[in-house]
C-alpha positions in Angstrom: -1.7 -6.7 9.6 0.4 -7.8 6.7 -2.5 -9.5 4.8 -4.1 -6.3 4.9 -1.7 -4.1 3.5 -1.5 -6.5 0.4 -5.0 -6.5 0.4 -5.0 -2.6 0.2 -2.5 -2.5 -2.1 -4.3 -5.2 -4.8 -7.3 -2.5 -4.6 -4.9 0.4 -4.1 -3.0 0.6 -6.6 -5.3 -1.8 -9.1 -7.4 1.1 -10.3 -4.8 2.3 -12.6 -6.1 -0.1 -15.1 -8.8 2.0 -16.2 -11.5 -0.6 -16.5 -14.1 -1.8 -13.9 -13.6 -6.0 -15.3 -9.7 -5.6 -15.8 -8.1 -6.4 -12.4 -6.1 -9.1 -13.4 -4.7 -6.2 -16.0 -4.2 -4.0 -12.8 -2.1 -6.6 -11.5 0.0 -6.1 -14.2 0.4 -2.3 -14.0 1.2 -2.6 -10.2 4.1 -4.8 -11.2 4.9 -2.9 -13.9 7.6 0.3 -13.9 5.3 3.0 -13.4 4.8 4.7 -9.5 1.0 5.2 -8.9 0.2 7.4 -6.5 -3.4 7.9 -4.9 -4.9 9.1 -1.6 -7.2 6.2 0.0 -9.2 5.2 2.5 -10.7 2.4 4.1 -13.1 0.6 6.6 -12.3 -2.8 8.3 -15.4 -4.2 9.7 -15.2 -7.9 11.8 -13.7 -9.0 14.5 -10.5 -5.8 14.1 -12.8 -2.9 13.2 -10.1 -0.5 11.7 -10.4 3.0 9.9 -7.7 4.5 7.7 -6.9 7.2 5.4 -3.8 8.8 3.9 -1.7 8.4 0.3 0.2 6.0 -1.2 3.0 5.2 -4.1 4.0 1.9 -5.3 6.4 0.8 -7.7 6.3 -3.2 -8.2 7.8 -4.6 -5.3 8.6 -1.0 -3.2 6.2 1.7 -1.7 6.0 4.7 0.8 2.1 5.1 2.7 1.3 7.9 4.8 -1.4 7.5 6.9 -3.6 9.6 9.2 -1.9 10.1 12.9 1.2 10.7 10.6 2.3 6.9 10.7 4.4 6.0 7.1 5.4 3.3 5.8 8.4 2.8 3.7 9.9 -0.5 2.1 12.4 -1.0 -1.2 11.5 -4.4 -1.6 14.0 -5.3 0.8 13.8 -3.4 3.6 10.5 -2.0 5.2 10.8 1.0 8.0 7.5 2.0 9.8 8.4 6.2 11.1 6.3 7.0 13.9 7.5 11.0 13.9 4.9 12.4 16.8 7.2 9.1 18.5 10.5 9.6 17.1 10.6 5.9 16.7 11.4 3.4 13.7 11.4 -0.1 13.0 13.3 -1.4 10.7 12.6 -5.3 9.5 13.4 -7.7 6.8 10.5 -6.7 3.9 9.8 -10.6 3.8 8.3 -11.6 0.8 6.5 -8.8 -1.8 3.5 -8.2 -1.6 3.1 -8.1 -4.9 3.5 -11.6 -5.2 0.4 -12.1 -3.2 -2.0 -10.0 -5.6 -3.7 -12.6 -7.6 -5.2 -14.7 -4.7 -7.1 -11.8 -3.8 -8.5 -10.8 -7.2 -11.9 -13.1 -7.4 -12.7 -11.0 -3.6 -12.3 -7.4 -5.1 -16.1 -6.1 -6.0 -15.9 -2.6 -7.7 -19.2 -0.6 -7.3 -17.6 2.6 -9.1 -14.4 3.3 -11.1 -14.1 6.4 -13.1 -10.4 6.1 -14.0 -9.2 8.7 -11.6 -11.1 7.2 -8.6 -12.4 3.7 -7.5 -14.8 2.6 -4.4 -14.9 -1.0 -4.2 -15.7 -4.0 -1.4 -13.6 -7.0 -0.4 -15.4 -9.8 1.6 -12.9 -12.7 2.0 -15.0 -14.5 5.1 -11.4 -17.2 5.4 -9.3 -14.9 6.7 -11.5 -12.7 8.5 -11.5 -9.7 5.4 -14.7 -7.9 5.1 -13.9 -3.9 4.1 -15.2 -1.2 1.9 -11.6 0.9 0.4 -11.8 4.0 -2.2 -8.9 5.6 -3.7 -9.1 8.8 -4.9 -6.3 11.1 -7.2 -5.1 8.2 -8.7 -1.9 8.7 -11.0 0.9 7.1 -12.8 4.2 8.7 -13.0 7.1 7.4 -15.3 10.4 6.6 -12.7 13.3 4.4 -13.5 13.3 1.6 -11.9 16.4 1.7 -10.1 15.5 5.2 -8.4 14.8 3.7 -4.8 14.5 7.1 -3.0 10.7 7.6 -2.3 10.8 4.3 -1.4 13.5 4.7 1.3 14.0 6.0 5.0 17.3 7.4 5.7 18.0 6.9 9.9 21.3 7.9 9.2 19.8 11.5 8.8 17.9 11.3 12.7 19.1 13.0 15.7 19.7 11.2 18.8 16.3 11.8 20.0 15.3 9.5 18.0 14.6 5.3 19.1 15.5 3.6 16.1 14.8 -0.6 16.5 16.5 -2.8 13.9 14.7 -6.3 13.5 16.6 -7.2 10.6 
């Protein structure tokens, strides 16, 4: 699951570039200072067939997804805590290494068939590790945020009721 979420986010949150030939320059902006926000989508064909939508920010090494079913996803770089709030459950686990680090391996894979600065539909076929999906981000955005403002980035279990099953990996 892992390699997929970095593989979203290389497309994710590489449109910001505002160039259909620039994704090593995307690369760039995602681990740059600037949060960019879209809503995606995409479709996992192979041996795991898998269909998601729902939004996203990212801010270099941190980001917060939402996705349909109301599963989110929230890591500061350090720490990453998947919310399940139909469940009342969280995990909580060691982020591991960035994702970010893992961006450029996946660049010569990323085929863009549209990009119109606001909104991107592209295809990644990476037949070694089982990666053949068509992803499309729409709203996309960058918003100025200091760096050091972890927030959006962060889920507070502290703030839960006892209701709650909270299950700390780290």
């Amino acid at each position: 699951m892992r390699k997929y979420v970095i593989l979203a986010a290389c497309i994710l949150f590489g449109t910001a570039a505002w160039g259909q030939n620039a994704i090593k320059d995307i690369v760039a902006i995602i681990r740059g200072k600037d949060v960019v926000s879209c809503s995606y989508s995409y479709v996992m064909r192979g041996s795991m067939p898998l269909k998601i939508s729902g939004t996203a920010e990212m801010q270099g090494h941190r980001y917060h997804t939402t996705a349909d079913g109301g599963l989110e996803t929230y890591s500061d770089g350090t720490t990453c805590w998947v919310v399940d709030r139909k469940a009342k459950e969280v995990l909580v686990s060691v982020a591991g290494e960035s994702m970010v680090s893992h961006l450029d391996e996946y660049i010569p894979y990323v085929h863009i068939s549209r990009f119109d600065g606001k909104n991107l539909s592209c295809t990644i076929v990476r037949k070694d590790q089982d990666i053949d999906l068509d992803f499309s981000a729409s709203g996309i955005t960058l918003t100025e945020s200091s760096p050091s403002d972890d927030s959006r980035f962060v889920f507070d279990v502290s703030a839960l009721d006892s209701s709650w099953i909270v299950t700390d990996l780290r």
